[in-house]
N, C-alpha and C positions, 0 to 999 in steps of 0.2 A: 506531538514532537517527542524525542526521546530523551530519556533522562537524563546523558551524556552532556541535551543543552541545556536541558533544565534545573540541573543541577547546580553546579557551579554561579550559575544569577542566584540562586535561592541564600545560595551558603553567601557568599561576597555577601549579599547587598539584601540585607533584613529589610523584612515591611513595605517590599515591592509586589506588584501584580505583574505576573509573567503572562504577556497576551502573546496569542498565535493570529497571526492573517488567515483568513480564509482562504486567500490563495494556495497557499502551502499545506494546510491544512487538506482542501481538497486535493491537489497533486497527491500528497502523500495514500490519500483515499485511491483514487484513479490507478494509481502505480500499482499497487496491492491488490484491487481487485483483474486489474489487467495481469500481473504475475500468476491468481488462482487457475483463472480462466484459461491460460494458456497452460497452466498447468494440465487442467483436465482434459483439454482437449488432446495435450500429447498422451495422457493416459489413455483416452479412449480411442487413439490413435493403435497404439501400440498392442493392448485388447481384440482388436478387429483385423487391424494388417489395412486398415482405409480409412480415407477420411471420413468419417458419420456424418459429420457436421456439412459438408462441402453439400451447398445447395438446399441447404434447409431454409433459408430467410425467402 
């Protein structure tokens, strides 16, 4: 999680344990690797003039 929420709990409220859900924890994981990957893809898009990828699975 990012500092923005975890800050704020830390300063207010001494001598607490700041837990994250694994839920969110993963989403945040998922979202991120799905942003690189589509990142790369459009780059190796743009490289080629085609899709590489289309048909490779």
């Amino acid at each position: 999680m990012s500092a923005v929420y975890i800050g704020p709990v830390v300063e207010h409220q001494t001598g607490v344990a700041v837990v994250l859900d694994y839920f969110h924890v993963a989403k945040l994981m998922n979202d991120t690797l799905t942003e690189v990957l589509r990142k790369h893809h459009r780059e190796l898009q743009d490289t080629t003039g085609k899709s590489v990828l289309k048909g490779s699975c």
